[in-house]
C-alpha positions as CSV (number, residue, x, y, z in Angstrom):
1,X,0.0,0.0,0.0
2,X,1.4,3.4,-1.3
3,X,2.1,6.4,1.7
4,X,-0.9,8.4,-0.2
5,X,-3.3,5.4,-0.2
6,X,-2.8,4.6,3.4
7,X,-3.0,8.6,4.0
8,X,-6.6,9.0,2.6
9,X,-7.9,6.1,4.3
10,X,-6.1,7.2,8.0
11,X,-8.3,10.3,7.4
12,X,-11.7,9.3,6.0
13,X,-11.4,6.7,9.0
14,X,-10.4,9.6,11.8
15,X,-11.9,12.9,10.2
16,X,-15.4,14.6,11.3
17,X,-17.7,15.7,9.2
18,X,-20.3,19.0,9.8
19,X,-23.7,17.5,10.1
20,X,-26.2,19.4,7.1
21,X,-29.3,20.0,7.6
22,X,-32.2,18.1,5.7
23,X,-34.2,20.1,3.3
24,X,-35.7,19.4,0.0
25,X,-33.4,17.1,-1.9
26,X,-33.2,15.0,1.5
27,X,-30.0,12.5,0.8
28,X,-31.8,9.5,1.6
29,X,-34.6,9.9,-1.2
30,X,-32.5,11.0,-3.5
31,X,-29.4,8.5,-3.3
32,X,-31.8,5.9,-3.5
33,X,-32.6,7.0,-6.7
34,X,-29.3,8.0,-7.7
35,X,-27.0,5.3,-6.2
36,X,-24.1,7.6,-7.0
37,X,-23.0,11.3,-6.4
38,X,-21.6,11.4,-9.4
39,X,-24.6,11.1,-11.1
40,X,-24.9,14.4,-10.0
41,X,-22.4,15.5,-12.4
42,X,-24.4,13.6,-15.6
43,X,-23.4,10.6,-17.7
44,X,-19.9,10.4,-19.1
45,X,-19.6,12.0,-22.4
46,X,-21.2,15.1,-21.8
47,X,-20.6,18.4,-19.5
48,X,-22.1,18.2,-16.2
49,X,-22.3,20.9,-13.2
50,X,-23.4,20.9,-9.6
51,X,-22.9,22.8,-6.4
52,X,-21.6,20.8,-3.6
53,X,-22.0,23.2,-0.4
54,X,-20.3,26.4,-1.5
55,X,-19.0,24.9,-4.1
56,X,-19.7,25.5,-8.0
57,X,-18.1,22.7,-9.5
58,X,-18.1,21.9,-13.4
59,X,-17.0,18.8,-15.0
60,X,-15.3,18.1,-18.9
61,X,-17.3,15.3,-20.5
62,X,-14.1,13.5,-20.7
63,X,-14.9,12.5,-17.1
64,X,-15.6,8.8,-16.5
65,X,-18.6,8.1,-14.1
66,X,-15.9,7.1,-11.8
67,X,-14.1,10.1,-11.8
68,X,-17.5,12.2,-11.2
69,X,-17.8,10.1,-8.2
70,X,-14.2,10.9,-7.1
71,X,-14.8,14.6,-7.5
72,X,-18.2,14.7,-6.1
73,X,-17.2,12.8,-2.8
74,X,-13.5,14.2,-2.3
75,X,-15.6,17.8,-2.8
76,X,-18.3,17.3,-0.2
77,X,-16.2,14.9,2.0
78,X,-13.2,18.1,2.3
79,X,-15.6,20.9,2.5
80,X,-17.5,19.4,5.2
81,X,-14.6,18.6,7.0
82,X,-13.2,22.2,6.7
83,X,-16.6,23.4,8.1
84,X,-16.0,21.4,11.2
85,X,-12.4,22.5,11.5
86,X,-13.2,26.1,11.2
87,X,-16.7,26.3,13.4
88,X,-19.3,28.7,12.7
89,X,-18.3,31.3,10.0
90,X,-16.9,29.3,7.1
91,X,-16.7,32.7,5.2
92,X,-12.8,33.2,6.1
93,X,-9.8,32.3,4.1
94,X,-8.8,29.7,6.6
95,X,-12.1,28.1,5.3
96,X,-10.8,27.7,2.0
97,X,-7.5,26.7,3.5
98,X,-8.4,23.6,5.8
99,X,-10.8,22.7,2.6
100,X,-6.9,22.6,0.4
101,X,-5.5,20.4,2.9
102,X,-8.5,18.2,3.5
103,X,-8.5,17.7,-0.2
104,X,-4.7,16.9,-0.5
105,X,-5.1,14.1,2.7
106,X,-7.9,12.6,0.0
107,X,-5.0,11.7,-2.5
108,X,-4.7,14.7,-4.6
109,X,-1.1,16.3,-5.4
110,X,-1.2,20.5,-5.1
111,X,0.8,21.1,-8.8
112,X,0.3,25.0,-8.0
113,X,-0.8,27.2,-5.4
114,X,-1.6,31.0,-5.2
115,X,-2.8,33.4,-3.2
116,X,-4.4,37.0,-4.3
117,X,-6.4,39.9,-3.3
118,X,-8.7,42.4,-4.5
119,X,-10.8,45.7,-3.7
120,X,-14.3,46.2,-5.8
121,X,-15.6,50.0,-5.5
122,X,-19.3,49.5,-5.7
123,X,-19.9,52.7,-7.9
124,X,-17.0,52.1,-10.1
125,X,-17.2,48.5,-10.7
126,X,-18.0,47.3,-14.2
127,X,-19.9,43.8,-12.3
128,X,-23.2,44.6,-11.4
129,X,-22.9,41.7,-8.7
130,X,-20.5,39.2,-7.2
131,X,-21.9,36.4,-10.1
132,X,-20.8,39.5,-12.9
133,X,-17.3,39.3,-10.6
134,X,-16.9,35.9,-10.6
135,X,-17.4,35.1,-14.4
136,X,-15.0,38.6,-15.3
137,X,-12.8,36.4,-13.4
138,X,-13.2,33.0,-15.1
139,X,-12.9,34.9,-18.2
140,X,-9.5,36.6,-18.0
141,X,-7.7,33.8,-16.0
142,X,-5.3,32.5,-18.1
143,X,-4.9,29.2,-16.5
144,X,-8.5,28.1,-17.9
145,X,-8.3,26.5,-20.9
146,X,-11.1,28.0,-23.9
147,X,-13.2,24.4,-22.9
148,X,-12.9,24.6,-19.4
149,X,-14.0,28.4,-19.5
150,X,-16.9,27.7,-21.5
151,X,-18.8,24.7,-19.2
152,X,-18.1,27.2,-15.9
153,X,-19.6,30.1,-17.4
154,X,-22.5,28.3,-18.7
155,X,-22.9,26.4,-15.2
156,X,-23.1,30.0,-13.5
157,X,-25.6,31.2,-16.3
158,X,-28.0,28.2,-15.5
159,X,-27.3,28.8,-11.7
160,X,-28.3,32.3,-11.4
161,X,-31.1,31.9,-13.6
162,X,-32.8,29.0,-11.6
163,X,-34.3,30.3,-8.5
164,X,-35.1,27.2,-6.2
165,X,-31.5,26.0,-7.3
166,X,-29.8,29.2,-6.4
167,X,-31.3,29.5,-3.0
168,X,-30.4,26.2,-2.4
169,X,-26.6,27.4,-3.0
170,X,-27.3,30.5,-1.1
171,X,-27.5,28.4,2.1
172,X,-23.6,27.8,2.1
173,X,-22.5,30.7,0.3
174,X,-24.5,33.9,1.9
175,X,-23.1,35.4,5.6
176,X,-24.9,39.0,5.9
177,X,-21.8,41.3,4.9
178,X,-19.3,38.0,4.3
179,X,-19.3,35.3,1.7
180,X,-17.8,32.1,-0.1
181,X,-17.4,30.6,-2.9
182,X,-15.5,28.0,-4.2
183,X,-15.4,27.2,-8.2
184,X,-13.8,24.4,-9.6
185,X,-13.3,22.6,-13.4
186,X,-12.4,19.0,-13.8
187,X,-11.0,17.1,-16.6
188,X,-8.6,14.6,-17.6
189,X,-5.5,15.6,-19.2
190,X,-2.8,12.6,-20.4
191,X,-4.8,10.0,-18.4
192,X,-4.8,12.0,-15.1
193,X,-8.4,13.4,-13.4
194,X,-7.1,17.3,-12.7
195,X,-8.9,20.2,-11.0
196,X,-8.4,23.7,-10.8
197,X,-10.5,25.0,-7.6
198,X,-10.6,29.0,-6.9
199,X,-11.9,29.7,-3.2
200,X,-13.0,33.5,-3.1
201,X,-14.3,35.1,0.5
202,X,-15.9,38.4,0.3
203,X,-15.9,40.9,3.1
204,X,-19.0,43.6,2.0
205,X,-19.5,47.4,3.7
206,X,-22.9,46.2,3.9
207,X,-25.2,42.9,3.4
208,X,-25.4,40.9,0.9
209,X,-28.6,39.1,0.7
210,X,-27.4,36.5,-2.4
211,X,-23.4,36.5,-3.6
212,X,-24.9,35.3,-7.4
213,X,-27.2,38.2,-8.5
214,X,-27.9,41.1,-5.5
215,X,-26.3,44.6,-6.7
216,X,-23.3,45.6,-5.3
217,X,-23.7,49.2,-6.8
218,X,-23.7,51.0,-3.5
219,X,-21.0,48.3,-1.5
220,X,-17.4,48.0,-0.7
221,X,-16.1,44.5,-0.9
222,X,-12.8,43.2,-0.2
223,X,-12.0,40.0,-2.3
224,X,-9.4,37.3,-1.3
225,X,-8.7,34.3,-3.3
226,X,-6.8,30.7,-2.9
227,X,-6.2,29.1,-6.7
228,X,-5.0,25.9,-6.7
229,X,-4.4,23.2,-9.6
230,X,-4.9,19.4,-8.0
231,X,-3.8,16.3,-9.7
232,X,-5.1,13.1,-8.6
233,X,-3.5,10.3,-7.4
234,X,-5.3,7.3,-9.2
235,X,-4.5,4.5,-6.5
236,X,-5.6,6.6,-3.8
237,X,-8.6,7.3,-5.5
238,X,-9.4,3.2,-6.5
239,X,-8.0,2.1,-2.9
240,X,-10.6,4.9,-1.2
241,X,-14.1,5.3,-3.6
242,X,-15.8,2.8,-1.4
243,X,-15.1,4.1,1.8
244,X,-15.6,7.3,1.1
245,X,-19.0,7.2,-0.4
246,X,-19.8,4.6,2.6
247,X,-18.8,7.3,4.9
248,X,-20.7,10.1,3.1
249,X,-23.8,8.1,3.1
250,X,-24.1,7.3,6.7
251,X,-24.9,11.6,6.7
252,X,-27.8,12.8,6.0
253,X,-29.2,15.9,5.0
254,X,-28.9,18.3,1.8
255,X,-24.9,19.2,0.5
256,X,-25.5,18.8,-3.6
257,X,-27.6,19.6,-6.1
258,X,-27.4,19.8,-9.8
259,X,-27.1,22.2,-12.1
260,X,-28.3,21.8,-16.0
261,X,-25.9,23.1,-18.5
């Protein structure tokens, strides 16, 4: 057994999870239907998109349904683990960073890591809201391929257009005058499943009801972000998959949801 195979499981066998509340898409209904978080994601060969917690996470339809069930799990099984490292406000950077290393005790190598900040003038801003902000920033990073950049900003156009899906998101993203959100691409690339994940927190002059579509016209907002490109480590993703989907299931409650691209 490799160092990073016996890693992940050490962790999904010690780690604590945040407990989620249940709401409409209770996880017991709907896994009984579904089987599989990655079915979340949709069927291999074609694009898929859901949000898992504060997370807005689109997938290349090079993905095999495997690999949708890697990235679903690792996703929800790291953010929720972060959220019961950090306690109450998960709107922080240190969010975003016990969510990095959760991810990386799951099997997946950190290939590059930066950190940035950022100042939005509400009257002088050309993004009429933090979803405007977000896909300006999708759109000039250069680390996005032309593909990759095309399935995110379609999964945040369905998102913000779909009400009872937004406010779903809203529950893990929204804090009054702070806010999260995590965006992520997968694809596979020479035979390895890679992920670039962007963790934004947002510290507002005033309240923000919802981070996706309420003006920021009249509000300050401080902007940090944590980029990071992961590359999976394919053992430690066979030697875990079952144990970490066994240990997600035993929780119940609403983390994921689907969005149609």
């Amino acid at each position: 057994m490799s160092d990073n195979v016996a890693q992940a499981l050490a962790f999904i066998n010690s780690a604590t999870l945040k407990p989620v509340e249940v709401g409409l898409h209770s996880r017991a209904a709907v896994l009984s239907e579904q089987k599989d978080r990655g079915k979340y994601l949709g069927e291999p060969g074609k694009d898929g998109a859901a949000t898992i917690g504060p997370i807005l996470v689109s997938v290349l339809a090079n993905l095999s349904e495997d690999n949708r069930t890697d990235i679903a799990n690792c996703l929800e099984y790291a953010s929720r683990h972060a959220a019961q490292e950090v306690g109450e406000d998960i709107h922080t950077p240190e969010y975003w960073t016990k969510f990095e290393r959760s991810f990386h005790l799951l099997g997946w190598f950190r290939r590059k890591h930066q950190r940035s900040e950022d100042f939005i003038h509400g009257q002088t801003t050309g993004a009429q809201n933090l979803g405007d902000y977000l896909i300006d920033n999708v759109k000039s990073n250069p680390l996005y391929s032309s593909t990759e950049r095309e399935v995110i900003i379609r999964a945040f156009q369905s998102l913000r257009s779909q009400p009872d899906k937004r406010a779903f998101f809203k529950r893990f993203t929204a804090g009054g005058n702070k806010g999260s959100i995590g965006v992520s691409v997968a694809t596979v690339t020479n035979g390895t499943l890679r992920m670039l994940f962007s963790g934004f927190t947002f510290s507002c002059s005033a309240v923000v009801d919802d981070y996706l579509i309420s003006s920021i016209q009249n509000i300050d907002v401080a902007v940090k972000k944590d980029e990071v490109i992961f590359e999976a480590d394919q053992n430690a993703m066979d030697a875990s998959r079952g144990q970490l989907g066994a240990s997600l299931d035993e929780m119940t409650g609403d983390y994921i949801d689907s969005v149609d691209i």
